[in-house]
C-alpha positions as a Python dict, from the first residue, in 0.01 Angstrom:
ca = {
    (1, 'X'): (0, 0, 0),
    (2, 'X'): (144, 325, -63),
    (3, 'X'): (6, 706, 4),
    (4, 'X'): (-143, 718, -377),
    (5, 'X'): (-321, 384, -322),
    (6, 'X'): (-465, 471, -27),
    (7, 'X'): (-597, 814, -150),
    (8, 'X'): (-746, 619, -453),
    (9, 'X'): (-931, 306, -252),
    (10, 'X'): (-1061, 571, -13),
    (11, 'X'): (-1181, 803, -256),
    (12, 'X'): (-1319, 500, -490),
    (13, 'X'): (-1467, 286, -188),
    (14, 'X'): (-1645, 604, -5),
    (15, 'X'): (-1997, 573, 38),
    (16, 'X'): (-2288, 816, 155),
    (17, 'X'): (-2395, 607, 426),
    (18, 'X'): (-1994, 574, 513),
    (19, 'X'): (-2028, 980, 633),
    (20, 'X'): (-2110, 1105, 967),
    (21, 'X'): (-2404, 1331, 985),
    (22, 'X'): (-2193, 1636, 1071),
    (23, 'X'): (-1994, 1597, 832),
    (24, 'X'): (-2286, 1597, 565),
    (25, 'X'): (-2384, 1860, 755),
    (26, 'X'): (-2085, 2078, 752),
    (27, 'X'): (-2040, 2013, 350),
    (28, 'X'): (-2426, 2154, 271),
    (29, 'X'): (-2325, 2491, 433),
    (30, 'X'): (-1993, 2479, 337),
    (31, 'X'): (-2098, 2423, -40),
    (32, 'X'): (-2418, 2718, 11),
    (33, 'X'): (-2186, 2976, 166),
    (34, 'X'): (-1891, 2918, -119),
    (35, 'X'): (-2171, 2912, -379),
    (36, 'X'): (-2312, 3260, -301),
    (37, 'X'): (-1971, 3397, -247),
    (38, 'X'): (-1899, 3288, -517),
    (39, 'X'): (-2130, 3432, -714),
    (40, 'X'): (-2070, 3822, -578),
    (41, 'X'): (-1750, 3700, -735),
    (42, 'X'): (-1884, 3670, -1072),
    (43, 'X'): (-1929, 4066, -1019),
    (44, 'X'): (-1585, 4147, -1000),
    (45, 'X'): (-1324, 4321, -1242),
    (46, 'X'): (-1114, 3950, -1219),
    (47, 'X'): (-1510, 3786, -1310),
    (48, 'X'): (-1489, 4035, -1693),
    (49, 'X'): (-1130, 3894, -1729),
    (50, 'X'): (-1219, 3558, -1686),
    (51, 'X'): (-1524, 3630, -1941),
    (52, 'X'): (-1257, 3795, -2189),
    (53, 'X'): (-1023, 3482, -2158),
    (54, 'X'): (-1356, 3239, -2206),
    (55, 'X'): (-1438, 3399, -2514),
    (56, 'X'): (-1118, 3392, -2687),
    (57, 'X'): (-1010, 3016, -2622),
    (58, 'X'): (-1382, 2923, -2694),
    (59, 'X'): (-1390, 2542, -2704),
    (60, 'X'): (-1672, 2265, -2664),
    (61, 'X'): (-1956, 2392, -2474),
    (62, 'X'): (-2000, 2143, -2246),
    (63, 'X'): (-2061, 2264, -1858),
    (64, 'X'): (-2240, 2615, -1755),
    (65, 'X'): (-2037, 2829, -1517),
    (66, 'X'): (-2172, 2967, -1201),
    (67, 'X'): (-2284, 3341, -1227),
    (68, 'X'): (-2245, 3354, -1577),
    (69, 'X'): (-2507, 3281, -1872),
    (70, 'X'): (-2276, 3102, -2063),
    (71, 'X'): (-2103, 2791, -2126),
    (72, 'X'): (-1730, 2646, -2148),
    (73, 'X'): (-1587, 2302, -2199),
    (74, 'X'): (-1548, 2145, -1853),
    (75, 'X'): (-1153, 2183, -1785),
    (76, 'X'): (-1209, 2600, -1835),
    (77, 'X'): (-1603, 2598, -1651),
    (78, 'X'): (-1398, 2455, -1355),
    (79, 'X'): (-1111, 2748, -1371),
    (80, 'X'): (-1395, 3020, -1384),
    (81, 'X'): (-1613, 2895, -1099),
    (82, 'X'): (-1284, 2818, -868),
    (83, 'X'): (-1139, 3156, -947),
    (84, 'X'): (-1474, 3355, -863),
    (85, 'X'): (-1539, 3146, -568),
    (86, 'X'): (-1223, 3293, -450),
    (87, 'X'): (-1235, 3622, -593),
    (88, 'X'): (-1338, 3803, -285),
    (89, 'X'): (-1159, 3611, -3),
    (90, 'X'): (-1497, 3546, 164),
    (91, 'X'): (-1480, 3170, 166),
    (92, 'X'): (-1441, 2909, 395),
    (93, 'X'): (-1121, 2753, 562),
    (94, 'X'): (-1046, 2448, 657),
    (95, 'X'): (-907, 2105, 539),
    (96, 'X'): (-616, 2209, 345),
    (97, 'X'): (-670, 2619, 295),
    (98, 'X'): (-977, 2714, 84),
    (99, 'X'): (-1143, 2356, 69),
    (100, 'X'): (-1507, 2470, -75),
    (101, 'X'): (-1360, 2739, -284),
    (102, 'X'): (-1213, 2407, -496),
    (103, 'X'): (-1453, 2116, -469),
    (104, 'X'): (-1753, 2317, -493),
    (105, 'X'): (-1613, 2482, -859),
    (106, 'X'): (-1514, 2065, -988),
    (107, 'X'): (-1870, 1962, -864),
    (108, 'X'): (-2004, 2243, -1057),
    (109, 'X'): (-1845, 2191, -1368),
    (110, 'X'): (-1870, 1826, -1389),
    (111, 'X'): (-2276, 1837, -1298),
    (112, 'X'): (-2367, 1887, -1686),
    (113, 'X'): (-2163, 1605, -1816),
    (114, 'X'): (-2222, 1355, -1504),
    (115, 'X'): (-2555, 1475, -1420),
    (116, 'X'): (-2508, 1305, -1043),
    (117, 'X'): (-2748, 1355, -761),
    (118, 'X'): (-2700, 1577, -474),
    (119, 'X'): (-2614, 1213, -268),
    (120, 'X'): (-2305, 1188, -505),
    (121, 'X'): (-2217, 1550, -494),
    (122, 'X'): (-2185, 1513, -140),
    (123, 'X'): (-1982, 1201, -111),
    (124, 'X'): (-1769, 1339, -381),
    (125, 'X'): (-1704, 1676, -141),
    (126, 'X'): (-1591, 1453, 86),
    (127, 'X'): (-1373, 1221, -75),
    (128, 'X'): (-1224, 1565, -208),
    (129, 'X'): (-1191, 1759, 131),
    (130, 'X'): (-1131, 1415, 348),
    (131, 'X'): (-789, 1316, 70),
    (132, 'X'): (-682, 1669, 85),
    (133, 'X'): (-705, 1732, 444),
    (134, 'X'): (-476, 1370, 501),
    (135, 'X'): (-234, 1482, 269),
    (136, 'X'): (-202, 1862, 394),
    (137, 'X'): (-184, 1726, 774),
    (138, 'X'): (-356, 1974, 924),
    (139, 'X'): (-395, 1931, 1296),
    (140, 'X'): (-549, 2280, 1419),
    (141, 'X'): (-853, 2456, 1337),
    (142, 'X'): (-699, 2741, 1089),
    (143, 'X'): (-279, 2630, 1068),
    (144, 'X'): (-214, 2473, 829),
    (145, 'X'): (132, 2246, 758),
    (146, 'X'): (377, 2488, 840),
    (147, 'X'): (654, 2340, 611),
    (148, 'X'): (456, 2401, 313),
    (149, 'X'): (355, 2780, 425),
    (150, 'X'): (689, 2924, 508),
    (151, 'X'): (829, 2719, 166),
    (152, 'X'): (630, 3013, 36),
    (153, 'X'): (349, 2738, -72),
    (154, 'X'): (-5, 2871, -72),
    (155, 'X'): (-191, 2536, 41),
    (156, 'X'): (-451, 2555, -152),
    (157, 'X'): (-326, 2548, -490),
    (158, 'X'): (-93, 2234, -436),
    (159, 'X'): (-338, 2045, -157),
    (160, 'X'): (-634, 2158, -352),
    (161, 'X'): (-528, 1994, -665),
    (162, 'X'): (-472, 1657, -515),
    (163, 'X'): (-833, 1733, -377),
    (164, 'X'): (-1013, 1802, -641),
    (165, 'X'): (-914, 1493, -853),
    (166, 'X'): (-1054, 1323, -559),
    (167, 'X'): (-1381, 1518, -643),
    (168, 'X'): (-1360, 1516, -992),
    (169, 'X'): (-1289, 1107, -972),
    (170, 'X'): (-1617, 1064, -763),
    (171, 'X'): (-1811, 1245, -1042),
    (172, 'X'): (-1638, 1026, -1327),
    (173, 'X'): (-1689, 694, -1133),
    (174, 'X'): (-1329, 617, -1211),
    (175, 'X'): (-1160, 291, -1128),
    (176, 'X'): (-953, 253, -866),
    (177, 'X'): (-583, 241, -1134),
    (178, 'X'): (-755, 556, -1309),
    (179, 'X'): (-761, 754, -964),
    (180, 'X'): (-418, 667, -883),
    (181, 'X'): (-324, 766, -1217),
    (182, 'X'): (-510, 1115, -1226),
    (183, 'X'): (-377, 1170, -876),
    (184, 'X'): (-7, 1111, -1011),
    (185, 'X'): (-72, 1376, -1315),
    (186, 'X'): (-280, 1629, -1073),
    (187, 'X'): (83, 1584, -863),
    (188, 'X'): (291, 1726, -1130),
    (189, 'X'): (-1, 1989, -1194),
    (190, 'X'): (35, 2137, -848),
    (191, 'X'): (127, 2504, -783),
    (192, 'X'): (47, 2846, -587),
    (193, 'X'): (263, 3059, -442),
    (194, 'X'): (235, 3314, -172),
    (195, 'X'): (372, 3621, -367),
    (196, 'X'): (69, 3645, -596),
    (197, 'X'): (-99, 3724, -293),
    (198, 'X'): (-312, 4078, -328),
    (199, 'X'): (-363, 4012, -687),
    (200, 'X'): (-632, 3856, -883),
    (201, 'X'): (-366, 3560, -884),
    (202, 'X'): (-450, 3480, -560),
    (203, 'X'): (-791, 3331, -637),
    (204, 'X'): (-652, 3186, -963),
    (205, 'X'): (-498, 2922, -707),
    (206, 'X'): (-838, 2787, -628),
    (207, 'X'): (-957, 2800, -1021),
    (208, 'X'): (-604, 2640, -1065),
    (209, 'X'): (-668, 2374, -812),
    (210, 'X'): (-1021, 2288, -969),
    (211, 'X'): (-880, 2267, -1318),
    (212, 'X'): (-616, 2068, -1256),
    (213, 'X'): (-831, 1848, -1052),
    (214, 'X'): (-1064, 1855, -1367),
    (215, 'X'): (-846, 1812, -1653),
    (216, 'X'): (-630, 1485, -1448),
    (217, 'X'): (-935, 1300, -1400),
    (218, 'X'): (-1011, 1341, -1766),
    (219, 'X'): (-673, 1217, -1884),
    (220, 'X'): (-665, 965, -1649),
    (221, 'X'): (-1078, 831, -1762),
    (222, 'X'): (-865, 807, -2129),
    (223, 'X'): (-552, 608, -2035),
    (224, 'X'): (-328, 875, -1944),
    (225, 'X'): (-93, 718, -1734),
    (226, 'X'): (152, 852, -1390),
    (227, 'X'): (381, 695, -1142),
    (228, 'X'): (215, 462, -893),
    (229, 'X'): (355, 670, -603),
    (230, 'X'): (357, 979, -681),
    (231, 'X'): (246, 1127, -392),
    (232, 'X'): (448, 945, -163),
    (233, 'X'): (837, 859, -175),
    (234, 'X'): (1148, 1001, -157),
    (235, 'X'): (1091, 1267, -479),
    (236, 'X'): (707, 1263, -517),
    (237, 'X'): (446, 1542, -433),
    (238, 'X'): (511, 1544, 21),
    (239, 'X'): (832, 1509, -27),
    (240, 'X'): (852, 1870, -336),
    (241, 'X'): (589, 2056, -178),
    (242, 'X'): (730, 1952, 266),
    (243, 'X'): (1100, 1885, 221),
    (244, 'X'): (1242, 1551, 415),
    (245, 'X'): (1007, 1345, 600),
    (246, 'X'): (826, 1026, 618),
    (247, 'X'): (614, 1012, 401),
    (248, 'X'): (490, 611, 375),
    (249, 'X'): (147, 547, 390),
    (250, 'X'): (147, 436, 780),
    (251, 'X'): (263, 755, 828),
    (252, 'X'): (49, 1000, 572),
    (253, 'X'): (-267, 822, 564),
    (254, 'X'): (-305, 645, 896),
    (255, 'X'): (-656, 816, 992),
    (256, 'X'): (-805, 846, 657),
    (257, 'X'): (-1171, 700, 667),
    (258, 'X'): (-1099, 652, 1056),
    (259, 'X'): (-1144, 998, 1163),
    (260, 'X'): (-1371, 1288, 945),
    (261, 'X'): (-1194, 1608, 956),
    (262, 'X'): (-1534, 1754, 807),
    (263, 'X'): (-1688, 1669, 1107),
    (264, 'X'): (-1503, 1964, 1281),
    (265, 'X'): (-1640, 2223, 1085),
    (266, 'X'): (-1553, 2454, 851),
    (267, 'X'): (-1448, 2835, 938),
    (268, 'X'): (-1713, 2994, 766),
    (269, 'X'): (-1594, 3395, 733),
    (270, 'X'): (-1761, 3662, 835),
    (271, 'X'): (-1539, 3911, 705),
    (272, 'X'): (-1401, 3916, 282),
    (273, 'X'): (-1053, 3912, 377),
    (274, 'X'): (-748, 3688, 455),
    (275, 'X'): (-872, 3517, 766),
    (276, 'X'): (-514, 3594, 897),
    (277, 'X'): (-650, 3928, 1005),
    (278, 'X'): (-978, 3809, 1125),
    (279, 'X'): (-939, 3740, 1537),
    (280, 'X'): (-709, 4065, 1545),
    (281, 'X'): (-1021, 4225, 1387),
    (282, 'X'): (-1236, 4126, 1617),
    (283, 'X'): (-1055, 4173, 1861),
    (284, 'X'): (-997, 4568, 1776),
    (285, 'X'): (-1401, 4602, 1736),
    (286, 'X'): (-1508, 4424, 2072),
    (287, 'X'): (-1193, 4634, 2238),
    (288, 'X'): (-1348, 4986, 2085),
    (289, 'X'): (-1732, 4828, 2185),
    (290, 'X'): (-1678, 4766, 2502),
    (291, 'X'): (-1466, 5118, 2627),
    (292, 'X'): (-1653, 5346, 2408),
    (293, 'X'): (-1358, 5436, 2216),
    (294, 'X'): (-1333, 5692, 1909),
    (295, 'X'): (-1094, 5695, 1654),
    (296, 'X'): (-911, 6021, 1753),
    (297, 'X'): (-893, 5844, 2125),
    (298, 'X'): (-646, 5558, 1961),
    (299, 'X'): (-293, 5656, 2016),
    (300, 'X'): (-137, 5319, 1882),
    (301, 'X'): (-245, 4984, 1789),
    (302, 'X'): (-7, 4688, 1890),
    (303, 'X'): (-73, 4375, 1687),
    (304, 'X'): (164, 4130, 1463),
    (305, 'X'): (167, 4205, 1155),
    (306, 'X'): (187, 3898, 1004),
    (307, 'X'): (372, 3965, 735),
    (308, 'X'): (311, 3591, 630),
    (309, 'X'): (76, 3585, 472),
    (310, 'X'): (-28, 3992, 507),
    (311, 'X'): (296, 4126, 281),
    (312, 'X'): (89, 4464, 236),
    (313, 'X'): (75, 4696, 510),
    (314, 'X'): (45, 4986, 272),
    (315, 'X'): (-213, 4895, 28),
    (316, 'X'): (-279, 5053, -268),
    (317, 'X'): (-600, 4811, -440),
    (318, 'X'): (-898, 4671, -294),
    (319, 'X'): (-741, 4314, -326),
    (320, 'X'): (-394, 4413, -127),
    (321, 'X'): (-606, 4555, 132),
    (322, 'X'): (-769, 4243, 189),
    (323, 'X'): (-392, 4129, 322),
    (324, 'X'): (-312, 4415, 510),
    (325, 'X'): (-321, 4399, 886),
    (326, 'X'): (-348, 4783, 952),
    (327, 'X'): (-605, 4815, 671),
    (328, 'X'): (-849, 4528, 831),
    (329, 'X'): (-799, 4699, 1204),
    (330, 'X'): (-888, 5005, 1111),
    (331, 'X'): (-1200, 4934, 905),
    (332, 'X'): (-1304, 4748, 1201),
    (333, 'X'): (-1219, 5024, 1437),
    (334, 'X'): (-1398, 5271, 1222),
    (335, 'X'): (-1691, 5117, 1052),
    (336, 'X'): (-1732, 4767, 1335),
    (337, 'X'): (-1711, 4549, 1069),
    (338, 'X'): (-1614, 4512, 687),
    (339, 'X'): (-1804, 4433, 370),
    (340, 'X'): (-1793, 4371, 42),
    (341, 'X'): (-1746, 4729, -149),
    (342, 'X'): (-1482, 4840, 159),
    (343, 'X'): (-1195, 4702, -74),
    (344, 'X'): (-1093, 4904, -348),
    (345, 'X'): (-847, 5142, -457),
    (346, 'X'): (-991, 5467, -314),
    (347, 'X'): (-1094, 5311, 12),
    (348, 'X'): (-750, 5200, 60),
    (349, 'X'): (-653, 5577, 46),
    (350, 'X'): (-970, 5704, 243),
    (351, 'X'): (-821, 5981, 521),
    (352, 'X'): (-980, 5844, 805),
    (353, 'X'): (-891, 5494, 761),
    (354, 'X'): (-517, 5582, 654),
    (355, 'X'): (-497, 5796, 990),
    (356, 'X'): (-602, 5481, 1206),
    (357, 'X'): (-350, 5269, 993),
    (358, 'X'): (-48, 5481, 1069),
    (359, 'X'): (-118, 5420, 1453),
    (360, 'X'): (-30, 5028, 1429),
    (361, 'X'): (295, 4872, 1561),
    (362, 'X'): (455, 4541, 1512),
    (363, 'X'): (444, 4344, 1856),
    (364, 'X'): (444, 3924, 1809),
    (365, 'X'): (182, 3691, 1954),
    (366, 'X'): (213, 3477, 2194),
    (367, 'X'): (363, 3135, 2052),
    (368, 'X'): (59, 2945, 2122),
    (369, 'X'): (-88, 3049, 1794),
    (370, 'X'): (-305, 3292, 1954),
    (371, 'X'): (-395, 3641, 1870),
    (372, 'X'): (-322, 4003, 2132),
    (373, 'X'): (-438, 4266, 2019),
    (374, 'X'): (-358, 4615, 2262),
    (375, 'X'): (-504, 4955, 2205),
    (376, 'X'): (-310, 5279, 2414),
    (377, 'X'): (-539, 5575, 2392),
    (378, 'X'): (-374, 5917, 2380),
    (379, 'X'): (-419, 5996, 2788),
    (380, 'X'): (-237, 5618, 2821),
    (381, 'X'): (-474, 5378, 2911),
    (382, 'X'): (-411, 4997, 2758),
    (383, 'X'): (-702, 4767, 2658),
    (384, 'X'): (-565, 4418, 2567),
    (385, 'X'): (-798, 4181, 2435),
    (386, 'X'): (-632, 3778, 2307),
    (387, 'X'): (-820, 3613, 2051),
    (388, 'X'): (-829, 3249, 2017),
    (389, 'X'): (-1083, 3198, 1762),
    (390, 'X'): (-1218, 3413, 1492),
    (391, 'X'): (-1547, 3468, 1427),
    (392, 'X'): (-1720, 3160, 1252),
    (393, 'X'): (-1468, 2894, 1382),
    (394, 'X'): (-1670, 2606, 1473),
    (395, 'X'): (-1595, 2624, 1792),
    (396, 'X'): (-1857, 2864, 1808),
    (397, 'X'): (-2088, 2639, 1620),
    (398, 'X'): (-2240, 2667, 1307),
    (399, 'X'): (-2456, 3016, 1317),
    (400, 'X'): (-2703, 2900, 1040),
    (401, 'X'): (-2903, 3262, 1077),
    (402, 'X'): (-2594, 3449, 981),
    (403, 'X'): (-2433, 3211, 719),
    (404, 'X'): (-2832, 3254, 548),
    (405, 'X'): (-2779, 3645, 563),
    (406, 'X'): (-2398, 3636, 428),
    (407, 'X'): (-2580, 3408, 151),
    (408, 'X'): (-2832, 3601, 70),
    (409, 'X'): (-2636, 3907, 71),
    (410, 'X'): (-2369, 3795, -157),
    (411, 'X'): (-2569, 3608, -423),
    (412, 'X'): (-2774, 3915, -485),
    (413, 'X'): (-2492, 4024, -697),
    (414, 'X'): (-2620, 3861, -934),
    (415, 'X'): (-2930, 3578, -907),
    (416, 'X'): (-3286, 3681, -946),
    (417, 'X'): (-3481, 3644, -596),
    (418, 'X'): (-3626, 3332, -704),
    (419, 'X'): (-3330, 3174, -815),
    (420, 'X'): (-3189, 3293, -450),
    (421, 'X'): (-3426, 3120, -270),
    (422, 'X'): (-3411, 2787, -518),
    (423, 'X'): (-3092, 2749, -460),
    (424, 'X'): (-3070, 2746, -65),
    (425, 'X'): (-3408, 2522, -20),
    (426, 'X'): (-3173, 2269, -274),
    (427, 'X'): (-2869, 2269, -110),
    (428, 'X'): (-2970, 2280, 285),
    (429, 'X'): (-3154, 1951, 145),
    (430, 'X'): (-2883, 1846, -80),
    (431, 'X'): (-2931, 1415, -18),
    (432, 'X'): (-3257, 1448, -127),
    (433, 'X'): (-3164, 1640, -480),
    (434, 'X'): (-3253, 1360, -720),
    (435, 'X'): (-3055, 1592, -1022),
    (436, 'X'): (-2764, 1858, -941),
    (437, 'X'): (-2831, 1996, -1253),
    (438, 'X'): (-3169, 2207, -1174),
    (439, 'X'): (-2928, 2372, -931),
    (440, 'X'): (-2702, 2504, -1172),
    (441, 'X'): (-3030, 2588, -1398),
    (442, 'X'): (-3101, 2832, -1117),
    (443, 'X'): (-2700, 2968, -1053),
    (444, 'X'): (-2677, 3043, -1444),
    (445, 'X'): (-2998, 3221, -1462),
    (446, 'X'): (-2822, 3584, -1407),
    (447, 'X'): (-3038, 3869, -1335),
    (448, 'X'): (-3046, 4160, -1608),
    (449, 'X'): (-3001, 4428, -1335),
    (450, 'X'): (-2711, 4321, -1125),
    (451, 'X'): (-2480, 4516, -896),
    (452, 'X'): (-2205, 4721, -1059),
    (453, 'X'): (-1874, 4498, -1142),
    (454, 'X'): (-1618, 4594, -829),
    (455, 'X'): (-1334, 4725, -880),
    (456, 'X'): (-1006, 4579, -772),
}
């Protein structure tokens, strides 16, 4: 037995009744919040790019894409929907980064040509999540393996690709040598890299992931072929994307189909930015709540920076202020929250925010992974507040109500009320869909009067 074999009989053998309630649980929100964030995303300036690209490599029309009244073949349809689930930051984390934000985009763009059920989507959301979550080794609630981040690896991208040929195998019904196969050629597909963070490349990772996920399965359903191993071993995928370690199946895969990570929950975000900045956040706005502090009361913010993953502290676009640590803390110290249309370019210059930003100082948190966060007003009193969790970690539970509204909120970018409402009643009941497909009929039909396209 080896890693790739044991990713391939789990994924292959996986069935619905195999799948602890929670965790069925966890994917139907999971998949409704990433599908309505998702679909703001289709309003974005990166959502007309995507369009551009789609219209000049044309192709067979075979899957519709998410947001969009319009078709692509099912390699491209799975780019599009991963990159504008992703566009705006706002999804989940868990597994191995931006699970949903992947499997939710192959599920999507394989529903036309597979036509499954909502029973299979689900089991293949967790054979995708479940593989990539093994192989990531993830062992707290928001860290993910550490090797991989400070390699300069965004998780997602690598971890997610793995993933979603998991998925995308589910949806197929390949055998058990095809899987292992399209999981060796989704190995050598991998990438995502922390730079590209603050630009639109950022959510390409996740379209990445899905299309990679996508196009191996495909290969592999038509004889393409891969190492046996190519996950595991001394120079396969661990080994590249960790550095030295043991990597043998006993070792990678021991829990896999033992234990459901889905069945901790998913960290479904409240705010549309890097969740690295969401317990400082927090933290800032219940600090200001609860003394009755002003802006012009705030003589200096201590908080760490975290200049991995938040490399802009001076941002210039709505997308590098969603990884900025002093733009996040003082949008929350100003406004008490963030949405949507806080993050573009002239909000990243606004006066008032700018003046709050220039008040924050580098101090590092405590090394048990949580979050201080210290305000000194200008006569010198100090409010500390540490932050464990973030708003929507599981911990907390899953706060159904508020997930709805985020919903609901976001998919009015673009879905006629009807279509808002069909959706949710179909995916909250998701086992009992007998055809995905009348799902996407209502996530392609695209209102004529939509929001204005974001800038970035």
């Amino acid at each position: 037995m080896t890693v790739t074999s044991a990713c391939a009989d789990f994924t292959t053998r996986l069935r619905f009744e195999d799948i602890p309630a929670d965790a069925v649980k966890w994917t139907k929100w999971g998949i409704l919040d990433c599908t309505g964030v998702a679909i703001a995303g289709a309003a974005t300036q990166l959502a007309a790019v995507i369009r551009d690209y789609l219209d000049f490599v044309g192709g067979n029309p075979q899957s519709r894409i998410i947001g969009f009244a319009r078709k692509a073949n099912a390699v491209e349809s799975a780019l599009a929907n991963g990159a504008l689930a992703h566009a705006l930051d706002f999804d989940d984390v868990g597994g191995f980064g931006h699970p949903t934000a992947v499997l939710a985009p192959v599920i999507y763009a394989l529903t036309d040509l597979t036509q499954p059920t909502g029973r299979q989507a689900i089991e293949a959301y967790v054979a995708g999540y479940e593989v990539g979550n093994c192989l990531a080794d993830r062992t707290t609630m928001g860290k993910i393996d550490t090797k991989s981040w400070h390699l300069g690896w965004h998780p997602t991208g690598p971890f997610g690709a793995i993933a979603a040929t998991a998925t995308a195998a589910r949806l197929l019904k390949l055998t058990r040598e095809q899987t292992i196969n399209a999981m060796g050629i989704a190995a050598s597909e991998a990438c995502g890299i922390q730079k590209n963070f603050g630009t639109m490349t950022k959510p390409l990772h996740a379209g990445l992931a899905a299309r990679n996920g996508v196009m191996a399965a495909l290969l592999a359903q038509r004889g393409y072929t891969a190492d046996a191993d190519a996950l595991g071993g001394e120079q396969g995928f661990l080994r590249a994307f960790k550095g030295p370690a043991d990597y043998s199946e006993e070792r990678v895969c021991a829990n896999l189909g033992k234990t459901w990570a889905l069945s901790k929950g998913l960290i479904i975000k409240w705010y549309p930015a890097c969740w690295s900045t969401h317990r400082a956040t927090a933290g800032a706005i219940e600090l200001v709540k609860e003394n009755t502090l002003a802006p012009g009361d705030i003589e200096t913010i201590e908080v760490d920076l975290r200049l991995i993953p938040l490399l802009h502290t001076n941002p210039s676009t709505g997308l590098q202020g969603k990884f900025s640590m002093p733009f996040n803390l003082a949008l929350g110290i100003l406004n008490g929250w963030s949405q949507i249309p806080d993050y573009t370019p002239s909000r990243t210059q606004d006066a008032e925010l700018r003046a709050i930003m220039a008040k924050v100082r580098h101090v590092p948190d405590p090394e048990d992974g949580s979050v201080n966060l210290t305000i000194i007003t200008t006569d010198g009193r100090r409010y500390t507040k540490n932050v464990r969790h973030a708003p929507g970690d599981p911990i907390f539970g899953l706060q159904e109500e508020r997930t709805l509204t985020k919903y609901r909120a976001c998919a009015s970018y673009r879905l006629k009320p009807e279509a808002i409402t069909a959706v949710e009643r179909d995916l909250l009941d998701l086992e009992n869909v007998p055809r995905l497909a009348r799902v996407l009929d209502a996530l392609t039909d695209v209102s004529k009067d939509v929001k204005e396209v974001m800038p970035a």
